[in-house]
NULUMLUM-180096 format. One line per 3 residues: number of its first residue (from 1); their letters; for each residue y, z, x of N, C-alpha, C, CB. Coordinates in pm, whole numbers, always signed. Glycine has a CB too. Layout:
NUM	a	Y,Z,X,Y,Z,X,Y,Z,X,Y,Z,X ~ ... .
***
This chain:
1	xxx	+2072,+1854,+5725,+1960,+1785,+5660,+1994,+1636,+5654,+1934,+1842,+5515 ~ +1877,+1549,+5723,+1959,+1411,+5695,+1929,+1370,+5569,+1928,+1290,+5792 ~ +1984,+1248,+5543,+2029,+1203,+5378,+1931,+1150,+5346,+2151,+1104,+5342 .
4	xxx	+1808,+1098,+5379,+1670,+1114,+5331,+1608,+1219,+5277,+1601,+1092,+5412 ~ +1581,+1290,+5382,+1565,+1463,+5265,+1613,+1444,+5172,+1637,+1613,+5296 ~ +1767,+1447,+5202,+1824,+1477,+5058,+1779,+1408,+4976,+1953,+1466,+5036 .
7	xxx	+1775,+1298,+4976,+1749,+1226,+4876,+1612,+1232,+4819,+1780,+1111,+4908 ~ +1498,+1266,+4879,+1407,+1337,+4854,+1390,+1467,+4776,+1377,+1347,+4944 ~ +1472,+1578,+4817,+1453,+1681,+4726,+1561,+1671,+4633,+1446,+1812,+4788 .
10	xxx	+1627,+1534,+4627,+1689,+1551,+4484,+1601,+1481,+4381,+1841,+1487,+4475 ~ +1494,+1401,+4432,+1437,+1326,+4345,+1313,+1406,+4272,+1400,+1200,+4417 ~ +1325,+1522,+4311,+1201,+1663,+4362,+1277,+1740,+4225,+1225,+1777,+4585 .
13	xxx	+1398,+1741,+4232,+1432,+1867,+4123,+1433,+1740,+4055,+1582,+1995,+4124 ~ +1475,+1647,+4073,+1493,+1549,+3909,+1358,+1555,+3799,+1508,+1348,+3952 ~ +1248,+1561,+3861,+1118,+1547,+3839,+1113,+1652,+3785,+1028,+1522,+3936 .
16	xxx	+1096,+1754,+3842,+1115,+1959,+3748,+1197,+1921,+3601,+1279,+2124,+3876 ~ +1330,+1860,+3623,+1372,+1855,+3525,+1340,+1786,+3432,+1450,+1850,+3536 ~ +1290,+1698,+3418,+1221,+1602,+3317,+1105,+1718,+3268,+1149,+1437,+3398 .
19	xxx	+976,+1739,+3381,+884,+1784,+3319,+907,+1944,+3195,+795,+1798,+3442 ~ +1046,+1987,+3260,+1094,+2104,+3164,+1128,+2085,+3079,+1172,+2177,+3185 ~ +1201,+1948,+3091,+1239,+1886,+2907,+1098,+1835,+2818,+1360,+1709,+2912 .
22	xxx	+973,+1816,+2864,+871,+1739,+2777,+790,+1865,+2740,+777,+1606,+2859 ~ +868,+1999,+2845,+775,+2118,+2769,+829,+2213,+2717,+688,+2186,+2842 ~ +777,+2277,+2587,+812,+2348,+2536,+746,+2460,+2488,+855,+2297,+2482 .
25	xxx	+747,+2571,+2537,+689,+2721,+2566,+559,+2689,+2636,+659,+2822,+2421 ~ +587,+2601,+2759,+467,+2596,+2854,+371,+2505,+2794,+398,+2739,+2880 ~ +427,+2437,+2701,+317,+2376,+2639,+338,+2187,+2677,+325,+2427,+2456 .
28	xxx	+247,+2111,+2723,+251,+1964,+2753,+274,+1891,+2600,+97,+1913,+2836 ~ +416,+1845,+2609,+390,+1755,+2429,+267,+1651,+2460,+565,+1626,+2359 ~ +246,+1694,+2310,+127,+1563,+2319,+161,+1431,+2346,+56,+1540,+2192 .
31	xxx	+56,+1347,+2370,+93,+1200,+2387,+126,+1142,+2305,+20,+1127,+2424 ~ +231,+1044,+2275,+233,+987,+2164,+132,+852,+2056,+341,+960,+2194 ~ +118,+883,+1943,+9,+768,+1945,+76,+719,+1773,-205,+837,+1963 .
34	xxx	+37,+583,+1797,+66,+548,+1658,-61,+504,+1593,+173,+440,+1648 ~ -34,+490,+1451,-157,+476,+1361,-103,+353,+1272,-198,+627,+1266 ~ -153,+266,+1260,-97,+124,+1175,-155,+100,+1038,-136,-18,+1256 .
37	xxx	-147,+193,+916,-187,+157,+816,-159,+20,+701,-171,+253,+785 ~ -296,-67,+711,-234,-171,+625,-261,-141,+508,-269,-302,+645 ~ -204,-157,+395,-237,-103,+276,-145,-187,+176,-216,+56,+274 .
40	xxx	-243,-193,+23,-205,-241,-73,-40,-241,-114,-284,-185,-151 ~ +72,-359,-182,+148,-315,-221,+203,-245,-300,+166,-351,-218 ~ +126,-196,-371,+141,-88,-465,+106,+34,-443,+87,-109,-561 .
43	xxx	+84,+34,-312,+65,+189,-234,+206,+237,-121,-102,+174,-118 ~ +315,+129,-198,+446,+172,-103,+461,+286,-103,+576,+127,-133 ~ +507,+301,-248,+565,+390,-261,+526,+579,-206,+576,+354,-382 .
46	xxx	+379,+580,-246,+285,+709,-250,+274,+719,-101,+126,+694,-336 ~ +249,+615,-30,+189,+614,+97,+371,+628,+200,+67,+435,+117 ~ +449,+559,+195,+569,+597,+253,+604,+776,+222,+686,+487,+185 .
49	xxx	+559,+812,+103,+652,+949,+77,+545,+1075,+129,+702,+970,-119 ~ +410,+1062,+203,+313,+1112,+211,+312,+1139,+389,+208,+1026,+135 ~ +363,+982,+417,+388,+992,+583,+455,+1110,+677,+477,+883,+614 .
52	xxx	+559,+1132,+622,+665,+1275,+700,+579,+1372,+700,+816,+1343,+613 ~ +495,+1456,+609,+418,+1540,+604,+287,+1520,+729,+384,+1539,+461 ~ +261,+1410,+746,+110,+1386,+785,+181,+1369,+938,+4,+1230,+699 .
55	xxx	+284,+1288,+1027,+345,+1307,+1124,+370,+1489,+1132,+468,+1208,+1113 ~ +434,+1548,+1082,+460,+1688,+1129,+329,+1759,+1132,+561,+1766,+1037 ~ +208,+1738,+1077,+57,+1778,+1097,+8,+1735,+1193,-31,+1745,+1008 .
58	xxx	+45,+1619,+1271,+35,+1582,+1364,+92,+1534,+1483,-3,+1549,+1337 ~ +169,+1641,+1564,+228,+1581,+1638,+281,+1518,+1733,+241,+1591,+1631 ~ +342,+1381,+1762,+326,+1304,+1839,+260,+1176,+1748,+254,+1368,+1948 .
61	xxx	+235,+1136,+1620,+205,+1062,+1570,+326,+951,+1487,+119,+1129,+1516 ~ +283,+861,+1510,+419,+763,+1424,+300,+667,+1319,+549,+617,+1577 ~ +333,+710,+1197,+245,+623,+1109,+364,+471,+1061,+182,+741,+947 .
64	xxx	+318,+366,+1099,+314,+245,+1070,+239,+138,+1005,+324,+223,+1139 ~ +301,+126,+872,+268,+50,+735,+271,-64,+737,+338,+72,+633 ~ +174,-192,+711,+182,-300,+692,+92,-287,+527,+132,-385,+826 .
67	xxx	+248,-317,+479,+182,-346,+322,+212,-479,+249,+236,-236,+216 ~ +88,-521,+153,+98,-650,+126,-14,-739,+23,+99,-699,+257 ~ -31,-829,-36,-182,-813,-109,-248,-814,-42,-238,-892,-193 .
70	xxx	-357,-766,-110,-484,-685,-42,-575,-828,+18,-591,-570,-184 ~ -570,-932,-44,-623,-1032,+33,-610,-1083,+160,-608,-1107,-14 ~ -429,-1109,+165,-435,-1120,+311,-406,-1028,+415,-370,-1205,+339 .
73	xxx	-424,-837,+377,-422,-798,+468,-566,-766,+480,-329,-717,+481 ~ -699,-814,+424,-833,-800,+422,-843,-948,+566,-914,-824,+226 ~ -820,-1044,+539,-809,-1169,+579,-723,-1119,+757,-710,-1275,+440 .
76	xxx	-608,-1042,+722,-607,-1013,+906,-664,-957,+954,-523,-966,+975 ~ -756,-847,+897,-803,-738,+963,-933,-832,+1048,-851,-597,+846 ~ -986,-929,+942,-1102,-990,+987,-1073,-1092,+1077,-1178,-1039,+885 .
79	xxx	-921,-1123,+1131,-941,-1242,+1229,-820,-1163,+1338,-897,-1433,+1152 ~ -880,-988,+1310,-830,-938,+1443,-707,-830,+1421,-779,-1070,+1535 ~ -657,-879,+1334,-473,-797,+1356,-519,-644,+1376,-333,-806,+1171 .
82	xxx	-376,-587,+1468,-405,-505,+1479,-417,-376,+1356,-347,-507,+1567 ~ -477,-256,+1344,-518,-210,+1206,-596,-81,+1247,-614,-326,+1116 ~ -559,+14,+1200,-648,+131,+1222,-681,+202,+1085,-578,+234,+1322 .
85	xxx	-591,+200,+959,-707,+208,+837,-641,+55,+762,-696,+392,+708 ~ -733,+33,+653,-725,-60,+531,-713,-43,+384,-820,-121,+533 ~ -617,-41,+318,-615,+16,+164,-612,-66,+128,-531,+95,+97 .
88	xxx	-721,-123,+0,-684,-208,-34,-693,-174,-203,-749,-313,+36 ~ -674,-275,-317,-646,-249,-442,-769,-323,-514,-498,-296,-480 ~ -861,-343,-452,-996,-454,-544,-1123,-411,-439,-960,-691,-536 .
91	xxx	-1225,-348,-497,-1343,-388,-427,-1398,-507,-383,-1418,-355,-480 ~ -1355,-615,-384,-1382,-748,-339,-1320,-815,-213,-1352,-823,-440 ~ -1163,-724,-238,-1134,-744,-125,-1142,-676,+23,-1053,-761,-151 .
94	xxx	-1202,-549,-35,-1261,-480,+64,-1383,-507,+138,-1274,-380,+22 ~ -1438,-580,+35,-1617,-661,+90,-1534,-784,+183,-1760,-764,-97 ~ -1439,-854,+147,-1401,-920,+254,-1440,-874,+360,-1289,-934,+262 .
97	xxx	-1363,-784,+442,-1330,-659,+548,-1502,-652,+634,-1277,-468,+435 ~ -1569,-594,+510,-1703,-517,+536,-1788,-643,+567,-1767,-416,+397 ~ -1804,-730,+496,-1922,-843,+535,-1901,-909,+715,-1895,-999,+400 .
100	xxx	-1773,-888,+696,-1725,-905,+849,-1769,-809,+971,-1576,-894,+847 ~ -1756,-721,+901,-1823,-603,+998,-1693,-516,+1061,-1925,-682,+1143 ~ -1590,-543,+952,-1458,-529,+1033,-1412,-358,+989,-1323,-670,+975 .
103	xxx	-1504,-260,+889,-1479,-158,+839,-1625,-59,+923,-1464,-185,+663 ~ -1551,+66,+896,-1670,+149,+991,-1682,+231,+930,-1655,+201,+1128 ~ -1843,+221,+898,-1880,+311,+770,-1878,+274,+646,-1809,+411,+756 .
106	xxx	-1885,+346,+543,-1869,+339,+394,-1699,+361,+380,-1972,+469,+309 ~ -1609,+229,+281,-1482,+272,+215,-1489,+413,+127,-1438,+153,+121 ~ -1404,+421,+118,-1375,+543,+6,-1309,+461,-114,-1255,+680,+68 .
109	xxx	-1366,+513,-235,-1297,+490,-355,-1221,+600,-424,-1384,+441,-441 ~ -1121,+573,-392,-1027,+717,-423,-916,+668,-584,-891,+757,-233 ~ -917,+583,-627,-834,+576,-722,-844,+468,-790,-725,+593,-687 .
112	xxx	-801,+437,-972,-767,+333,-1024,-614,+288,-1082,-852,+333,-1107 ~ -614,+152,-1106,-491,+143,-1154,-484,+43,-1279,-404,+103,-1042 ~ -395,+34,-1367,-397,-39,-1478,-285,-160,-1485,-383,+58,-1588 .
115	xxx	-294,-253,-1542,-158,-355,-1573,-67,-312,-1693,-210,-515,-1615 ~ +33,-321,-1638,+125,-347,-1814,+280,-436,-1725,+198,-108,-1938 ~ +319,-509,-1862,+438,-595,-1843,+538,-495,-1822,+471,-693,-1963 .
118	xxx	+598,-597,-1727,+704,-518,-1671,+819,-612,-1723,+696,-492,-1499 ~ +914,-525,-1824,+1021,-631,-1881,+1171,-538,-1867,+978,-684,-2071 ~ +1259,-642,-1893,+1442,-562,-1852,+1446,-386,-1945,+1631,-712,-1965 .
121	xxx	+1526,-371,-1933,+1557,-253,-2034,+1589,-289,-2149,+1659,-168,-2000 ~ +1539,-247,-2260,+1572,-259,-2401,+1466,-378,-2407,+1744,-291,-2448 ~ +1388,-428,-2374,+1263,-510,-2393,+1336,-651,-2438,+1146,-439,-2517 .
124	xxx	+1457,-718,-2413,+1519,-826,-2488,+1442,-944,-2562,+1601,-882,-2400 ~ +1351,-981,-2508,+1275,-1074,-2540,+1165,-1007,-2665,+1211,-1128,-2402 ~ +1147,-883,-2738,+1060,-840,-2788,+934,-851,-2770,+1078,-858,-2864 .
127	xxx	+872,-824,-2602,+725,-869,-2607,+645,-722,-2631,+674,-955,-2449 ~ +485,-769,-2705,+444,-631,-2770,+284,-668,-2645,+421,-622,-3012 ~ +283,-730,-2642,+129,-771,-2574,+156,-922,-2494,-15,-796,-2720 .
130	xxx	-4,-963,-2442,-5,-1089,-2395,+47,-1210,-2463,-117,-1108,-2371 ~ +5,-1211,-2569,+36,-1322,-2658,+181,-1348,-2684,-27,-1300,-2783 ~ +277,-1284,-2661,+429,-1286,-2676,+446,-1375,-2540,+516,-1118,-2678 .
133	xxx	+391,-1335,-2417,+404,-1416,-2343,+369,-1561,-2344,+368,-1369,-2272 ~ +341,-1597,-2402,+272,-1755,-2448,+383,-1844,-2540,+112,-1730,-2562 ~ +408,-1965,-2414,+503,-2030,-2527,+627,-2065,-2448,+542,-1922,-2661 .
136	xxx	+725,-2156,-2464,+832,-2141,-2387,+939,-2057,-2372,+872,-2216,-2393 ~ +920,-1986,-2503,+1074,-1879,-2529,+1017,-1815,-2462,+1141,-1802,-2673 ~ +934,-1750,-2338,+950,-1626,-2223,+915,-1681,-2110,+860,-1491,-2239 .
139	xxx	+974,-1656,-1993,+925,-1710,-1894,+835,-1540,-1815,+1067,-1805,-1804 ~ +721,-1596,-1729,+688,-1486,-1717,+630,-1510,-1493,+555,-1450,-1873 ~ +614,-1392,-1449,+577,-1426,-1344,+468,-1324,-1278,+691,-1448,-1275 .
142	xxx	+344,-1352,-1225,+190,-1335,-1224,+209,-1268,-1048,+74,-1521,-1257 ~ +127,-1255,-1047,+12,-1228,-858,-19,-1365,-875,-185,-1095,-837 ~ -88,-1422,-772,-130,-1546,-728,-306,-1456,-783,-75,-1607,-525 .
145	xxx	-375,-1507,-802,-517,-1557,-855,-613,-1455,-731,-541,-1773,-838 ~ -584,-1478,-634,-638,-1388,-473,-602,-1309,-502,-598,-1404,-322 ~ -482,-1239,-524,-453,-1154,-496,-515,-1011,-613,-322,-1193,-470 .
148	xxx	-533,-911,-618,-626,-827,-732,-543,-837,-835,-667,-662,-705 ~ -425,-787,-815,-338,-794,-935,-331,-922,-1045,-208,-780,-880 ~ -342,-1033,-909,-402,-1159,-1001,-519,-1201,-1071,-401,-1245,-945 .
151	xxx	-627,-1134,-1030,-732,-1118,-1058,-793,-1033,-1213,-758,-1069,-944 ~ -704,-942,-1199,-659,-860,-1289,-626,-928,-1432,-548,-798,-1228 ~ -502,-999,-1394,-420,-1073,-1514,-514,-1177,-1597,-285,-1164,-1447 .
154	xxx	-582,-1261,-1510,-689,-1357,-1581,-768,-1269,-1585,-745,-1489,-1520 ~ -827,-1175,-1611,-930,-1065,-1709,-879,-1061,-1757,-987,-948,-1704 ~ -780,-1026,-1800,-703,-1001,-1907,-695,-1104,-2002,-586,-969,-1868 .
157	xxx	-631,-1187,-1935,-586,-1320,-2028,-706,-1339,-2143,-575,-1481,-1919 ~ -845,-1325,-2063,-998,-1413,-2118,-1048,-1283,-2206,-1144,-1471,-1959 ~ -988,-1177,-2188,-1023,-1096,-2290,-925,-1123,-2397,-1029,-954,-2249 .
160	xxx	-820,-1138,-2367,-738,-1188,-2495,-700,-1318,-2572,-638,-1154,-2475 ~ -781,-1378,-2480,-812,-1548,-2520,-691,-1619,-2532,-890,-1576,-2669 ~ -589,-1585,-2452,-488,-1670,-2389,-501,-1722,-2256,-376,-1607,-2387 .
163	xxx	-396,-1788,-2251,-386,-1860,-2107,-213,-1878,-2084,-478,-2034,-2108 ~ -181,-1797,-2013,-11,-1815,-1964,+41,-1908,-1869,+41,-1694,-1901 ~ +142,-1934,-1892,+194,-2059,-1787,+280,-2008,-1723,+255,-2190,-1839 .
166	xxx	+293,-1874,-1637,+400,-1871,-1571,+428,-1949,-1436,+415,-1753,-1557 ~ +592,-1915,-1436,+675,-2001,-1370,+662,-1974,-1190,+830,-1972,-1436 ~ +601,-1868,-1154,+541,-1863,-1050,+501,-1771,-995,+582,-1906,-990 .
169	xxx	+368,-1753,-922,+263,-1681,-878,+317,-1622,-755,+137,-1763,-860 ~ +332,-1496,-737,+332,-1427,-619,+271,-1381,-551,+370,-1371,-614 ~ +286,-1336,-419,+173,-1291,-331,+135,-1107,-318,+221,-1353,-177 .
172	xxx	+219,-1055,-446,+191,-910,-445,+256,-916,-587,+259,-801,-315 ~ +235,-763,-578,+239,-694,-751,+444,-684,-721,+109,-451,-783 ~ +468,-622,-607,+626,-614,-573,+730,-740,-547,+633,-537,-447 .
175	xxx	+657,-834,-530,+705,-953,-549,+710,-1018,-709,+627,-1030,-460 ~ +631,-975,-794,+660,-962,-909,+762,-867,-983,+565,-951,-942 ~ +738,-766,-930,+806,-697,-980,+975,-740,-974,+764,-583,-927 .
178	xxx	+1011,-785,-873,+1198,-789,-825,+1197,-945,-886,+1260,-774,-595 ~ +1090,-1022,-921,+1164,-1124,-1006,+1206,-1087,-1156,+1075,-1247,-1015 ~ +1115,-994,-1191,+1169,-921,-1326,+1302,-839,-1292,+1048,-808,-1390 .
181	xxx	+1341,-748,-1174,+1413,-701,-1148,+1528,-818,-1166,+1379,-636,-1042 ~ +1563,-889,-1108,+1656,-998,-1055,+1702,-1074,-1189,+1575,-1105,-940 ~ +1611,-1069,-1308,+1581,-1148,-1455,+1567,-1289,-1427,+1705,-1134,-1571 .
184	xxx	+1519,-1331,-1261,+1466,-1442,-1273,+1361,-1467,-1411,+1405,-1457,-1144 ~ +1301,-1370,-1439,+1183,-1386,-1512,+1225,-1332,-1673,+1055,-1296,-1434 ~ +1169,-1315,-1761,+1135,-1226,-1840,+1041,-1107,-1836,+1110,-1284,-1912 .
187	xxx	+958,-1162,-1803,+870,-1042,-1788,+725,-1095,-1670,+811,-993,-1972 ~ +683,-938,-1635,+557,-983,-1519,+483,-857,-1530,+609,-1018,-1335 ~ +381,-946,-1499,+226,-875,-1496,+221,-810,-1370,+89,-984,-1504 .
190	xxx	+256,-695,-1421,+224,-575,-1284,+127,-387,-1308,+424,-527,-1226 ~ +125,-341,-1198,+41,-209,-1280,+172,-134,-1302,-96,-101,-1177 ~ +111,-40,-1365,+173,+55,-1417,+245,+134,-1311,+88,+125,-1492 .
193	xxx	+136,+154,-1209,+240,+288,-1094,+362,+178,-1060,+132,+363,-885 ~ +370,+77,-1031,+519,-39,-1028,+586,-23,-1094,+522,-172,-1049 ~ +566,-6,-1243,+663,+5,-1324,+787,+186,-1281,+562,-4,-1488 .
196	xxx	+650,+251,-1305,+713,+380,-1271,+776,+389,-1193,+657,+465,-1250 ~ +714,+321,-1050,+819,+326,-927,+976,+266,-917,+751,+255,-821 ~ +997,+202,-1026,+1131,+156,-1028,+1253,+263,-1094,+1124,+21,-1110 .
199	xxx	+1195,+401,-1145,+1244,+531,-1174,+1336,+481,-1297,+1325,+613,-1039 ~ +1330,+445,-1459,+1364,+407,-1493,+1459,+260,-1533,+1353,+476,-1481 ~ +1437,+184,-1434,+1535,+21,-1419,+1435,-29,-1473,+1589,-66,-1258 .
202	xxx	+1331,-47,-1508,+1217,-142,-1613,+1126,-60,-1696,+1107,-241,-1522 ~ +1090,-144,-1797,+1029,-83,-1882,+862,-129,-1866,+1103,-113,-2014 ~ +786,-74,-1933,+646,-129,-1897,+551,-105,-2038,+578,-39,-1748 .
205	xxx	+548,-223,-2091,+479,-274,-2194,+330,-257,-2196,+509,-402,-2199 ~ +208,-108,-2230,+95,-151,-2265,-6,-279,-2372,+84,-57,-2286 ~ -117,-291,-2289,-112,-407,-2365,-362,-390,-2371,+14,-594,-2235 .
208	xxx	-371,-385,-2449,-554,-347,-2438,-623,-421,-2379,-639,-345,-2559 ~ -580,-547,-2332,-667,-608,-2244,-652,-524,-2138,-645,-750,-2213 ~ -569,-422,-2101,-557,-437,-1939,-724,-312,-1925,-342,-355,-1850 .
211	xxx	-716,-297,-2016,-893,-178,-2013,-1013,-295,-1995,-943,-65,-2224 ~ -969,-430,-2002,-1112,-544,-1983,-1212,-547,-1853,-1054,-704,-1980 ~ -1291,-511,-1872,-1363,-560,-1773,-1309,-661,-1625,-1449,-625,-1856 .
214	xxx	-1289,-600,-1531,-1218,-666,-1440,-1084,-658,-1441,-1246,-778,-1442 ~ -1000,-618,-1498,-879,-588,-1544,-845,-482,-1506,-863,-593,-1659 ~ -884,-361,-1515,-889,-224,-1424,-892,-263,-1296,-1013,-128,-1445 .
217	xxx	-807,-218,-1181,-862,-205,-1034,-873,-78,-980,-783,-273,-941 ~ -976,-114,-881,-1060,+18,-769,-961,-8,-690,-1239,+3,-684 ~ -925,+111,-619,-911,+115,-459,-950,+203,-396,-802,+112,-410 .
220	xxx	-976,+119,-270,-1018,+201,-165,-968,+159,-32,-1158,+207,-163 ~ -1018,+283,+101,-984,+272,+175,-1075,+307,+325,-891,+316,+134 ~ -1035,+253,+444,-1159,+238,+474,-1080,+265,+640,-1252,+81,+414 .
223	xxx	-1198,+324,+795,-1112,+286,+865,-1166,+161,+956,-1064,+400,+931 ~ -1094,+112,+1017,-1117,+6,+1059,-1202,-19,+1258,-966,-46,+1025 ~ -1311,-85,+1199,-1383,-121,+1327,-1314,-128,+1439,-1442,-235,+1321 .
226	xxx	-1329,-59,+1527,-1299,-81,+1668,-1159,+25,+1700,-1266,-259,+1693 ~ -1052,+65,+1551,-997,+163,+1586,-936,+219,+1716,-1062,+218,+1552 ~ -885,+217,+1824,-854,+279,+1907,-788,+484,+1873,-759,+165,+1959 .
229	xxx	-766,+505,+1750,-761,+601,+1681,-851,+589,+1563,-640,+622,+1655 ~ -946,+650,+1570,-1064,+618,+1437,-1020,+731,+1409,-1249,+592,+1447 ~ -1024,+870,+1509,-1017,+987,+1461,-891,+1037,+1379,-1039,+1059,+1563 .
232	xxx	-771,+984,+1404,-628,+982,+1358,-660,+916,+1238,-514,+908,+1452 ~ -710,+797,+1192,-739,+728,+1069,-845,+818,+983,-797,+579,+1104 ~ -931,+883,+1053,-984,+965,+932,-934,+1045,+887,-1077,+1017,+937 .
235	xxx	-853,+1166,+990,-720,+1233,+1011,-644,+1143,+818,-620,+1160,+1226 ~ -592,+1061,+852,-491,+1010,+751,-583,+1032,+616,-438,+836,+780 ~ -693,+947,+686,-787,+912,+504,-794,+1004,+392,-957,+897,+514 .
238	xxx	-846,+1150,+500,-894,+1322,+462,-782,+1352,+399,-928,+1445,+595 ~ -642,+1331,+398,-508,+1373,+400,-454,+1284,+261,-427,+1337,+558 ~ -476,+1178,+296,-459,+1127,+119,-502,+1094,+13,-425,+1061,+92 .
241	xxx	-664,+1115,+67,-745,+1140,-54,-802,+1325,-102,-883,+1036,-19 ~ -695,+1361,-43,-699,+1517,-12,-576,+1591,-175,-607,+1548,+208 ~ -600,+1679,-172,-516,+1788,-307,-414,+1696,-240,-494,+2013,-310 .
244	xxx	-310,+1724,-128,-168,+1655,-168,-160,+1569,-233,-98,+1611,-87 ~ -239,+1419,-74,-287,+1304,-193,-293,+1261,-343,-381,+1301,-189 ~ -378,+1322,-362,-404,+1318,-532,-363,+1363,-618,-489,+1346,-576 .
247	xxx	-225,+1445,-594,-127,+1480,-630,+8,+1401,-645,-125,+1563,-570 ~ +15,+1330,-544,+106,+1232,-513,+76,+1099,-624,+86,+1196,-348 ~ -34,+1100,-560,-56,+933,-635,-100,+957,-788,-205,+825,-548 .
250	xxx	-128,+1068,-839,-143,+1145,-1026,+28,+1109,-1067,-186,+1398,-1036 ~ +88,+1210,-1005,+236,+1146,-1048,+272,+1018,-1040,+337,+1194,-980 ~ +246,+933,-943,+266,+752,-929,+248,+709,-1060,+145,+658,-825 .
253	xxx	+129,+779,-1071,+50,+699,-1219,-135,+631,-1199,+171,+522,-1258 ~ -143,+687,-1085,-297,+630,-1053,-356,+734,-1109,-351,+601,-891 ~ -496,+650,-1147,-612,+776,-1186,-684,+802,-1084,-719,+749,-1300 .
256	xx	-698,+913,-1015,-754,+960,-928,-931,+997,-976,-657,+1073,-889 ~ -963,+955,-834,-1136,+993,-857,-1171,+1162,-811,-1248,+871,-733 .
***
C-alpha cells in the first residue's frame, strides 16, 4: 500500500474515532450553546446556585451571567451588548430596555425586594433607623441615584424626611455591601436578600421607610430582542420563575409573586 493510502485510511479511522467519542449510546451530543444572562446584582447569589440544575436539564448548555445595576445593564442591552435574557431590579429600568424595543414581548414580574442597613456585627455604631445615619458620627455608603437600589434609598430618605451624606455612591447594592464588609463604612443601604447572602458576617437593620412608596422594588425579567436563543431564554425564564425558582429566591429573602 503506498504511504498515501496510508495516510488516508489512517485519517479514515481517526475520524470513526472522534465521532465514537461525541457519541454516546448512538446518540449525536447536542450542540453546544450558551445563554448570557444579564441580571440584577442582587440576583448573584439565587441565580448562580440555580444554574447547575438548569445546564443538566439542558444539555450542552453553558449559562453565562453578566451581573450588575440594573441601569447599566438596561443601557447595554439597548446599545447592543450581547444578551439573551434581562433581570432587572426596578420597573423603570426595564422600560429602559422596552421603549427601545430591545425586550420581546411582555417582562415578567416575578418578585419583590426590601432595604435594610447593612451594619458590622454587634451593630457598633448603635443604628436603629435612618436617622442614626445622619450626622458625622456614622459614615454610611448608598447605590448611586440610577441605580434602583438608589432609587430606593431617596424614597426612603423623603419618607423619613432626612437627607444622608454618604461618603460614596456605588454602582450596585454588592458594591455596597463589601464597603460595609471591609468597615470602610459604617453602615449601607442595601436589600435585605444582601444582607442574608453574607450567611451571618452582617447584620441588617429594619427600618419603615423601606415599605414607602418607591422604596419597595419590582423585578422582572424579560427575554431579549433578537435572541439568537429566545427559546433557551424562555427555557431559563419558565425555570426560575418556576416552584424551584421561587423556592430559591423565598429562602434569599425575596417575596415572590
Amino acid at each position: 500500500m503506498s504511504s498515501a493510502r496510508v495516510l488516508v485510511v489512517l485519517a479514515a479511522l481517526a475520524a470513526l474515532v472522534l465521532t465514537a467519542c461525541g457519541t454516546s449510546s448512538g446518540q449525536q451530543a447536542p450542540p453546544a450553546r450558551t445563554l448570557t444572562v444579564s441580571a440584577a446584582a442582587s440576583l448573584t447569589d439565587v441565580y448562580t446556585g440555580l444554574e447547575p440544575q438548569f445546564e443538566q436539564a439542558n444539555p450542552g448548555t453553558e449559562v453565562r451571567f453578566n451581573f450588575g445595576g440594573s441601569d447599566t445593564l438596561a443601557q447595554q442591552v439597548v446599545q447592543g451588548a450581547p444578551a439573551d435574557v434581562l433581570a432587572t431590579a426596578s420597573t423603570r429600568t426595564m422600560q429602559t430596555a422596552q421603549q427601545a424595543g430591545r425586550i420581546d414581548g411582555e417582562p415578567l414580574s416575578f418578585a419583590t425586594n426590601k432595604l435594610q442597613i447593612a451594619v458590622p456585627l454587634g451593630n457598633p455604631k448603635g443604628i436603629t433607623g435612618l436617622a442614626s445615619l445622619v450626622g458625622p458620627q456614622v459614615t454610611e455608603a448608598v447605590c448611586a441615584p440610577a441605580v434602583p437600589c438608589g432609587a430606593a434609598t431617596e424614597a426612603a430618605e423623603r419618607a423619613a424626611g432626612v437627607t444622608l451624606d454618604p461618603v460614596s455612591e456605588e454602582p450596585d447594592v454588592r458594591s455596597v455591601l463589601q464597603r460595609v464588609s471591609t468597615r470602610n463604612v459604617d453602615a449601607g443601604l442595601v436589600y435585605l436578600t444582601d444582607v442574608r447572602a453574607t450567611a451571618g458576617q452582617l447584620e441588617g437593620i429594619d427600618f419603615p421607610q423601606a415599605a414607602a412608596p418607591g422604596a419597595a422594588q419590582n423585578y422582572l425579567v424579560g427575554v431579549v430582542a433578537g435572541s439568537p436563543n429566545s427559546d433557551l431564554a424562555r427555557r431559563w425564564i419558565a425555570y426560575v420563575t418556576g416552584p424551584e425558582g421561587d423556592a430559591t429566591m423565598a429562602e434569599a429573602g425575596f417575596e415572590v409573586r
